[in-house]
C-alpha positions as CSV (number, residue, x, y, z in Angstrom):
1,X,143.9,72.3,175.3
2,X,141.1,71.4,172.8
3,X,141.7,73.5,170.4
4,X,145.4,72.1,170.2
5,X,144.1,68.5,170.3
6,X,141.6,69.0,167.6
7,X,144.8,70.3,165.3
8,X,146.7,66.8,166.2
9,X,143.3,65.5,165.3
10,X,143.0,66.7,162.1
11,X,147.0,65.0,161.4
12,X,145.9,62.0,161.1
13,X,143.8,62.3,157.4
14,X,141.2,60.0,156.7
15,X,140.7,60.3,153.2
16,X,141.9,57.8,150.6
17,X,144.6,58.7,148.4
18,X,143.1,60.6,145.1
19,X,146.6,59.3,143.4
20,X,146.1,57.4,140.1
21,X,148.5,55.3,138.7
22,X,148.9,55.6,134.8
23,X,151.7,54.2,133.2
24,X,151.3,56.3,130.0
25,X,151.0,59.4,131.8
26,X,154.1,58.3,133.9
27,X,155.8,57.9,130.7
28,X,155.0,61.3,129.1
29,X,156.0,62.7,132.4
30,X,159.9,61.0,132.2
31,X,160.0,62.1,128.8
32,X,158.6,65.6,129.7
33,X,160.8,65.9,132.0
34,X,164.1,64.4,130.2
35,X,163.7,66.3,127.0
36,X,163.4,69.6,129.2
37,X,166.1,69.1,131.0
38,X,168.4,67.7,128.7
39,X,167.8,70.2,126.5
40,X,168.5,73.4,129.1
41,X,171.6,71.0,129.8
42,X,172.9,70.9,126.6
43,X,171.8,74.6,126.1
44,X,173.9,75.3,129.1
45,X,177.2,72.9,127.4
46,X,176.7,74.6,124.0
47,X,176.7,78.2,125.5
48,X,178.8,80.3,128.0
49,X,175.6,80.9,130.0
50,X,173.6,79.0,132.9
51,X,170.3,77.9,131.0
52,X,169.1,75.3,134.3
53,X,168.8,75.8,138.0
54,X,167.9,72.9,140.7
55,X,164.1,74.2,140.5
56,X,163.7,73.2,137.0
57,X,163.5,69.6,137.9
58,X,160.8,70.2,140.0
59,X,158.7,72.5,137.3
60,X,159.1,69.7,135.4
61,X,157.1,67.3,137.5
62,X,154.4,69.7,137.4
63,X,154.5,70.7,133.5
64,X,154.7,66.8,132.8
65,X,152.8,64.8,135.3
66,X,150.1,67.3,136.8
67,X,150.0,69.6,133.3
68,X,146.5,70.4,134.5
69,X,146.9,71.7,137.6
70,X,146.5,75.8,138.1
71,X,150.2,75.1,139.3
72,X,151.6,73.9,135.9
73,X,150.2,76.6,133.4
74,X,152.7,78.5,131.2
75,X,151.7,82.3,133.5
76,X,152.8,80.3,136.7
77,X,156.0,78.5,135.6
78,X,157.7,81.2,134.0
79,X,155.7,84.1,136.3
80,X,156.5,82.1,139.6
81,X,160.1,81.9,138.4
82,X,160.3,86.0,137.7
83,X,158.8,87.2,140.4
84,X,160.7,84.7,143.1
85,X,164.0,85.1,141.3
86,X,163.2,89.2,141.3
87,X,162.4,89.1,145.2
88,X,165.5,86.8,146.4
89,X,167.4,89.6,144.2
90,X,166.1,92.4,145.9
91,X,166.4,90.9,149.6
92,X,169.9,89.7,148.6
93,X,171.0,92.8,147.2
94,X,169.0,94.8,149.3
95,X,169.8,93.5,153.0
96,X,172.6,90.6,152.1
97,X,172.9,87.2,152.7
98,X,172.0,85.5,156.6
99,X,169.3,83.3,157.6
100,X,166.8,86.7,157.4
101,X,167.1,86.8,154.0
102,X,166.9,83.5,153.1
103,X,163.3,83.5,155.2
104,X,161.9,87.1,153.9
105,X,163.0,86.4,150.2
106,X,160.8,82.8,150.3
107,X,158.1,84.7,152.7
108,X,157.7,87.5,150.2
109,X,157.9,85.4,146.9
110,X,155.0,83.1,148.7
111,X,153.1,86.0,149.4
112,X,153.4,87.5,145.7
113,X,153.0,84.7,143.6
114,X,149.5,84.2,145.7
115,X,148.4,88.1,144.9
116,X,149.5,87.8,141.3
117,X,147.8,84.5,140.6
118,X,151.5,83.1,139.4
119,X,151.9,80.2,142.4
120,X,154.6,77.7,140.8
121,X,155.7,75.8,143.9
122,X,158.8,75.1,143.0
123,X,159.8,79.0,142.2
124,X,159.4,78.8,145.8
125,X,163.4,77.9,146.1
126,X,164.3,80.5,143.6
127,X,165.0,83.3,146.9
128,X,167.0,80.7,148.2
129,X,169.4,79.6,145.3
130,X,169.6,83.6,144.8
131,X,170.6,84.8,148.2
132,X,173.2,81.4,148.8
133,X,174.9,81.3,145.3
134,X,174.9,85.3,145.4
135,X,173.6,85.9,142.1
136,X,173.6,89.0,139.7
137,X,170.7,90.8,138.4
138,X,171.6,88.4,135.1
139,X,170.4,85.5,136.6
140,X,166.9,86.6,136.2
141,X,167.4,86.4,132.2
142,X,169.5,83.3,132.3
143,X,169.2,80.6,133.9
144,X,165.3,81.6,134.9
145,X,163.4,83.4,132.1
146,X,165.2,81.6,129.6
147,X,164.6,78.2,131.4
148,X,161.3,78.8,132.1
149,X,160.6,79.4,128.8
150,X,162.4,76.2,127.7
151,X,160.4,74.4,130.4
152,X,156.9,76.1,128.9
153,X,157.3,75.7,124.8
154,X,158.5,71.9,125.7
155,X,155.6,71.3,127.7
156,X,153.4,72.8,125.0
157,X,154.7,70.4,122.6
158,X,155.0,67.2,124.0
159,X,151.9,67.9,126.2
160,X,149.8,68.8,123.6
161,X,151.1,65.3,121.4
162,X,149.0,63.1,123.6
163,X,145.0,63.4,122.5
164,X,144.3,63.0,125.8
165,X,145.9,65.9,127.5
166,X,145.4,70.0,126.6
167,X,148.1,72.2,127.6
168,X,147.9,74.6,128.6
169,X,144.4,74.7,130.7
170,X,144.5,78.4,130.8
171,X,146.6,81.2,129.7
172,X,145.4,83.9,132.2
């Protein structure tokens, strides 16, 4: 009984909120985030392939808002994104769709992306748009290797146009 009341203890936080408001980096991060997207968009209009998926839009709040953070360097966006994308492939095509799928594939890519030092959290999804849209082994070039690298070069660019930020923090 302790032990499960000291858990509900720990629920409650305590500490303030680290969150800093700064309306030029909120700024960067909409146009971070719009010329990214907009760009796989019209990639995706121009061509006769997929170039965005749903997890995009969440790589971009991390490439333009928290561009320092271990989760937002180039290794993680577009390594996060292969590996995920690779596992939901396997399990789908591998065991099928089904509610066991859908929980090994994001299990696994979890569990991968922490041993290979490539955690993107939003490549957590990728398994799941895999197994329920029942994708081919071409969706690993396009939309998500070709998007993620969209997502990274952007990033580098507008990033690295503010004197204030460095982007990438590491490469490695």
């Amino acid at each position: 009984m302790f032990r499960l009341s000291a858990m509900f203890g720990k629920m409650k936080g305590g500490a303030p909120n680290p969150s800093v408001v700064r309306p030029r980096a909120a700024l960067l991060g909409a146009v971070g985030g719009f010329a990214a997207i907009g760009l796989l968009a019209l990639l995706t209009e121009w061509s006769a392939e997929s170039w965005i998926m749903a997890p995009f839009g969440a790589s971009c709040v991390l490439a333009f808002g928290l561009w320092d953070s271990p989760l937002a360097q180039p290794r993680n966006i577009i390594g996060g994104h292969l590996l995920s994308t690779l596992v939901g492939l396997l399990v789908y095509h591998g065991i099928g769709g089904g509610a066991l799928s859908l929980a090994i594939g994001v299990g696994l890519a979890i569990g991968l992306m922490m041993m290979t030092r490539t955690t993107h959290p939003p490549a957590g999804a990728d398994p799941i748009v895999v197994i329920l849209a029942g994708s081919g082994w071409g969706f690993l070039l396009t939309p998500v290797l070709a998007g993620s690298v969209v997502i990274v070069a952007a990033a580098l660019i507008l990033n690295n146009l503010d004197p204030k930020r460095r982007y990438p923090v590491f490469w490695k």
